[in-house]
C-alpha positions in Angstrom: 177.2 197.2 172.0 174.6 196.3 174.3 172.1 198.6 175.5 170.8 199.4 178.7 173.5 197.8 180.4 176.1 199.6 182.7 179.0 199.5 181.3 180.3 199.1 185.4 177.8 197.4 187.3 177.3 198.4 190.7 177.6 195.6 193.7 174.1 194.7 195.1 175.8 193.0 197.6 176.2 193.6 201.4 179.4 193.5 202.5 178.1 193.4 206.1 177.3 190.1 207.5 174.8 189.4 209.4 173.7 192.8 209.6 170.3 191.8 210.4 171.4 190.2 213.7 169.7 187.0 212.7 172.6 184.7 213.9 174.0 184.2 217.6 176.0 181.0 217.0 177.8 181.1 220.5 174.3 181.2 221.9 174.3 183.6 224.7 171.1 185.3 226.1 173.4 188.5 226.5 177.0 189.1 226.5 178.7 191.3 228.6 181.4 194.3 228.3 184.8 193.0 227.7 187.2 194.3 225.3 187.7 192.2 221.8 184.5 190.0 222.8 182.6 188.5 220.2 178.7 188.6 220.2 176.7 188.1 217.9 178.1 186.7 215.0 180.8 188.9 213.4 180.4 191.7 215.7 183.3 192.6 218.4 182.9 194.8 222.0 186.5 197.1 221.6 187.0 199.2 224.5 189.5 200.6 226.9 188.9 202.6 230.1 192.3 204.7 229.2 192.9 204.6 232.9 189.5 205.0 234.5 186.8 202.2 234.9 185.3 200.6 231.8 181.4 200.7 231.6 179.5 197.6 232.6 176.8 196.5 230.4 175.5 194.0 227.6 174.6 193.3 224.0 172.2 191.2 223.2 169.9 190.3 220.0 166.2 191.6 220.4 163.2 190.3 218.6 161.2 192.5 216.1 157.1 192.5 217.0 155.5 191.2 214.0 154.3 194.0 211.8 156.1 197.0 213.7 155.4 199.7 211.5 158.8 201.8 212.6 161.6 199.8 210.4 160.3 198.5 206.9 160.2 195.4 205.2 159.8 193.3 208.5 163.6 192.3 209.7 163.1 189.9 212.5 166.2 190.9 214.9 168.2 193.6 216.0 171.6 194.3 218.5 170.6 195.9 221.6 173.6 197.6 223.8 172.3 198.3 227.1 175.0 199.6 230.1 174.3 199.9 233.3 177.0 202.3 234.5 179.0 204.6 232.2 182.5 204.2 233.3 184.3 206.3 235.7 187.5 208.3 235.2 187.4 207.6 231.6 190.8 209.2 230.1 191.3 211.0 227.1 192.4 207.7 224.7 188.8 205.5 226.5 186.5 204.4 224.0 183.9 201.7 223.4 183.3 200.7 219.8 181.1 198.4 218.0 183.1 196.6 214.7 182.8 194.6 212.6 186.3 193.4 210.4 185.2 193.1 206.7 187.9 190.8 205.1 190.6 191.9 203.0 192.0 196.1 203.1 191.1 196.1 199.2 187.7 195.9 200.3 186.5 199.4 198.6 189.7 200.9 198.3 190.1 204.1 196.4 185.6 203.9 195.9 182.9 205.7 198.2 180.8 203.8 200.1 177.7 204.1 201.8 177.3 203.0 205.3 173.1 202.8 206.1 171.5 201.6 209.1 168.7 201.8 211.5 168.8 203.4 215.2 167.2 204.1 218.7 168.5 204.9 222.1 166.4 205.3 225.3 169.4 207.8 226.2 168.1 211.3 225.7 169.8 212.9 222.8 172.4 210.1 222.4 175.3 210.9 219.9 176.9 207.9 218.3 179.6 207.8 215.4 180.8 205.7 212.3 183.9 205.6 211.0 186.0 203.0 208.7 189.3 202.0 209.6 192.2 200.0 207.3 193.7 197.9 209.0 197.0 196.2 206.7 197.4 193.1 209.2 200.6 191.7 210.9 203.6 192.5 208.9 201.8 195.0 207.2 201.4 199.2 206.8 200.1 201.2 209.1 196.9 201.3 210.3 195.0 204.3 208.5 191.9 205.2 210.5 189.3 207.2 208.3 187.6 210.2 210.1 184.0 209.4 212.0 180.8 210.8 211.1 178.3 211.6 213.9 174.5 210.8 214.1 171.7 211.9 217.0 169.3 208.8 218.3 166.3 209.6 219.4 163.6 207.1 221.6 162.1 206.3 218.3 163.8 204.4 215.2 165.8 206.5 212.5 167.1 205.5 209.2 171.0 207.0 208.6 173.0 207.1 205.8 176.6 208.4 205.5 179.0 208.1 202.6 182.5 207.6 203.2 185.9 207.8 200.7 188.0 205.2 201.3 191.4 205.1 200.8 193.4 203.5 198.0 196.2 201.6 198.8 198.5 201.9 196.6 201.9 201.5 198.2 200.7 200.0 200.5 202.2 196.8 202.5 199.5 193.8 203.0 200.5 191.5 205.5 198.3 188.8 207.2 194.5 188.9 209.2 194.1 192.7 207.1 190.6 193.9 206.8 188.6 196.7 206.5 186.7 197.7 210.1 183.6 199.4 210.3 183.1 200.9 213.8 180.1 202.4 215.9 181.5 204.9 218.4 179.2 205.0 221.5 181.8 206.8 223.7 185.2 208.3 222.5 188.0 210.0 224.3 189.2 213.3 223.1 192.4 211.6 221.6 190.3 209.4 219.2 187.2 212.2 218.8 188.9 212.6 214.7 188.1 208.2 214.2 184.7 208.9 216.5 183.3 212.3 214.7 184.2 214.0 218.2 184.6 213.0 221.7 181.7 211.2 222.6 180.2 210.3 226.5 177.5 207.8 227.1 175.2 210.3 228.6 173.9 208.3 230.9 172.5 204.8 231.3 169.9 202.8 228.8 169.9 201.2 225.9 171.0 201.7 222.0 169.6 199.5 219.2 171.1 199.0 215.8 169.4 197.6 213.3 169.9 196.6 209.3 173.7 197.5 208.8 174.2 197.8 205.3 177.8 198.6 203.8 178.3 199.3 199.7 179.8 200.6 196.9 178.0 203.7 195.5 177.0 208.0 196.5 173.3 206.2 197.1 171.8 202.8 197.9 168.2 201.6 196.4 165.5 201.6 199.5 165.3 198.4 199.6 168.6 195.7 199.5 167.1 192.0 199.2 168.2 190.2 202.6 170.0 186.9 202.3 168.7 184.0 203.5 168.9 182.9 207.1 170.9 180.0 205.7 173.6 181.8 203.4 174.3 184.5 205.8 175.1 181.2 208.6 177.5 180.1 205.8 178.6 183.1 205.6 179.1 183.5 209.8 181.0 179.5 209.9 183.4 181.2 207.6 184.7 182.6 210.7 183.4 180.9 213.9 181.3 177.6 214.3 180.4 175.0 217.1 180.6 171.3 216.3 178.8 168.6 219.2 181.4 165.2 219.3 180.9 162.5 220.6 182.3 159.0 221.2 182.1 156.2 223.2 183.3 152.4 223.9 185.9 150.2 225.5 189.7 150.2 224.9 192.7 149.3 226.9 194.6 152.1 228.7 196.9 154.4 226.7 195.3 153.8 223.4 195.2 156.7 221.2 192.1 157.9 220.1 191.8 159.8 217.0 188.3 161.3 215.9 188.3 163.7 212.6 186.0 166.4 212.6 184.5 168.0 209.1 183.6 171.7 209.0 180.1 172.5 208.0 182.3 175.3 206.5 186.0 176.2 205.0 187.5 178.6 207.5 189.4 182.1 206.5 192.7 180.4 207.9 194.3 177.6 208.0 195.2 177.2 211.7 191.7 178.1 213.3 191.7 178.4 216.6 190.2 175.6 218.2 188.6 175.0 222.1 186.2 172.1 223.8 183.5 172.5 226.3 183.0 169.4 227.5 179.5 168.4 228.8 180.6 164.6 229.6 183.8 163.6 229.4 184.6 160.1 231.3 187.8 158.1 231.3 189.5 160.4 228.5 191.9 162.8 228.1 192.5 165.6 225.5 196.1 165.5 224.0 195.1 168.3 221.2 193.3 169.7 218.7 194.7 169.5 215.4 192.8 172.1 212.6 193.6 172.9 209.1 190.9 175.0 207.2 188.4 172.2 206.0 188.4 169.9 209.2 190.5 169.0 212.9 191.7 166.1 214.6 190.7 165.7 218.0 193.6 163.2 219.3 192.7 162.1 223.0 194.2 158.9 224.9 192.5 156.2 227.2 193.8 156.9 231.3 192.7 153.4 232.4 191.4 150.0 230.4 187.6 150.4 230.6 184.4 152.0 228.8 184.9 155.7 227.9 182.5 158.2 227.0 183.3 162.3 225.8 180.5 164.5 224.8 182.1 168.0 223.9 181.5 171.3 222.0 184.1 172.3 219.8 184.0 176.1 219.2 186.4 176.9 216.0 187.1 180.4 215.7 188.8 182.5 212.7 187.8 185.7 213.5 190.5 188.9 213.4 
C-alpha cells in the first residue's frame, strides 16, 4: 500500500468556468437586462418582473488595478451588475438571477460542495443569495431546486464561502441539455425566497461585483486554487459559444451554389449548435443556410446575378443551455 496518498483524492478542479471573468467572446462593452441573455462567457441574466416592470441595468467585466491589495493573488477581471432602476410592481414569483449551467445533473450529486467567491456592492447593506439548482433536461425529472443561502455585501470586497449538499439522483430520469445551475439571487419574490435564502429587494440603485467564483467538491477549499490559463479556460468557453470571421470572394455565374466549410477552433456540447451571421459585407450573395454538426458547419449561399461577389461575415455558434 502506498503511503501518504488518499485513498479518494479530492478534485482540484474548478467546475466554474471562467469564474475569473477573463473572457467576453461576444465582445460587448456592457450588456443589458434581458431575461436568458448571455454575457460574459458562460454566465446568463434570468429574470422575470412577475407582473410588474423588470429592472433596467447592465453587466459588464471590470478591470482589476494592478496590485489592489483587497482580493489576493492579483485576478485581472471581475463581473460588475450595475441597475439603474429597481423594477416596479415586482410580484411575488419576480426575480433576477445570475447562473451559470455546469454540464451534466451528476455533477456532485449525492457530495457537498463548496461554493467561494469574492463580493462588493455600492448598495448599502446589499443582501444577495446562492443556491444550486438540478435541472434533469427536456424529457427528464423534475427540476429540484436546492434551498439558497444568503450573504451581506458591503462597499468594500469580502471573501464568502457556503457549503451546499447536493442531491443524489438516484431514480432519477436524465433527459437532454441537463446540468447543474449555480445561481446569484440579487432580488427574489416571496414565492422563490426558499431557492433565494429569502425574498430579496434590490435596495436601491448601484452596483454589485462578483469576483473569483469557485465551485468544488469538499467541507473546505485550500486558499489558494491555481487559475487556468487565459487559453484553457477560452477552450473551455468555445465548448459552448464561439465567433468565426468568413470570408470569400470572386466571380461566378448566377445561381451557382456556393459551399464554404467552416472548422471549429473547438468541438461543441451538441451536435446541432445553433448557428447565426453578422454580416459586415455581404455583396451579390445570398444565405441559403447554415449547416452545423459538433466539429464544423457548412455555410451554403448562392450567386443572385453572374458577376464578382464578396461576403465578409461573423458566424456566432452557440451551445449554451
Amino acid at each position: 500500500m502506498l503511503r501518504g496518498i488518499s485513498a479518494q483524492p479530492v478534485s482540484l478542479v474548478n467546475s466554474v468556468i471562467n469564474g475569473e471573468f477573463r473572457i467576453n467572446q461576444r465582445g460587448a462593452t456592457s450588456y443589458s437586462f434581458v431575461d436568458g441573455a448571455y454575457t460574459l462567457d458562460r454566465w446568463q441574466i434570468l429574470m422575470n418582473a412577475s407582473g410588474g416592470t423588470n429592472p433596467t441595468g447592465s453587466v459588464s467585466q471590470q478591470s482589476f488595478s494592478p496590485g489592489q491589495p483587497e482580493v489576493p493573488y492579483e485576478p485581472s477581471n471581475y463581473l460588475r451588475i450595475a441597475n439603474t432602476s429597481q423594477g416596479s410592481s415586482l410580484g411575488v414569483g419576480s426575480y433576477w438571477v445570475l447562473s451559470q449551467s455546469i454540464e451534466s445533473v451528476r455533477t456532485f450529486a449525492g457530495q457537498t460542495i463548496t461554493v467561494r467567491f469574492w463580493a462588493r456592492s455600492s448598495i448599502a447593506s446589499k443582501t444577495i443569495g446562492v443556491n444550486l439548482l438540478q435541472n434533469f433536461g427536456t424529457g427528464g425529472s423534475p427540476v429540484v431546486p436546492g434551498a439558497g443561502q444568503l450573504v451581506t455585501l458591503s462597499s468594500t470586497w469580502q471573501q464568502f464561502s457556503m457549503t451546499f449538499v447536493v442531491p443524489s439522483i438516484a431514480s432519477k430520469t436524465i433527459g437532454t441539455d441537463d446540468c447543474l445551475r449555480l445561481q446569484f439571487w440579487l432580488q427574489a419574490g416571496s414565492s422563490v425566497a426558499s431557492q433565494a435564502g429569502a425574498a430579496i429587494s434590490w435596495g436601491g440603485t448601484g452596483t454589485i461585483d462578483i469576483a473569483n467564483v469557485v465551485a468544488m467538491p469538499g467541507l473546505s477549499l485550500p486558499s489558494r486554487i491555481e487559475p487556468r490559463l487565459v487559453s484553457q479556460e477560452l477552450d473551455l468557453c468555445q465548448r459552448y459559444y464561439e465567433e468565426i470571421q468568413v470570408t470569400a470572394d470572386g466571380y461566378l455565374l448566377a445561381g451557382t451554389p456556393i459551399n464554404v466549410f467552416i472548422p471549429f477552433k473547438q468541438n461543441k456540447r451538441v451536435g446541432n449548435p445553433l448557428c447565426t451571421q453578422n454580416p459586415s459585407t455581404a455583396s451579390n450573395i445570398n444565405l441559403n443556410a447554415i449547416f452545423p454538426n459538433n466539429s464544423t458547419a457548412a455555410y451554403n449561399a448562392t450567386i443572385p446575378a453572374t458577376g464578382v461577389y464578396s461576403l465578409v461575415t461573423i458566424i456566432k455558434v452557440s451551445a449554451e443551455f
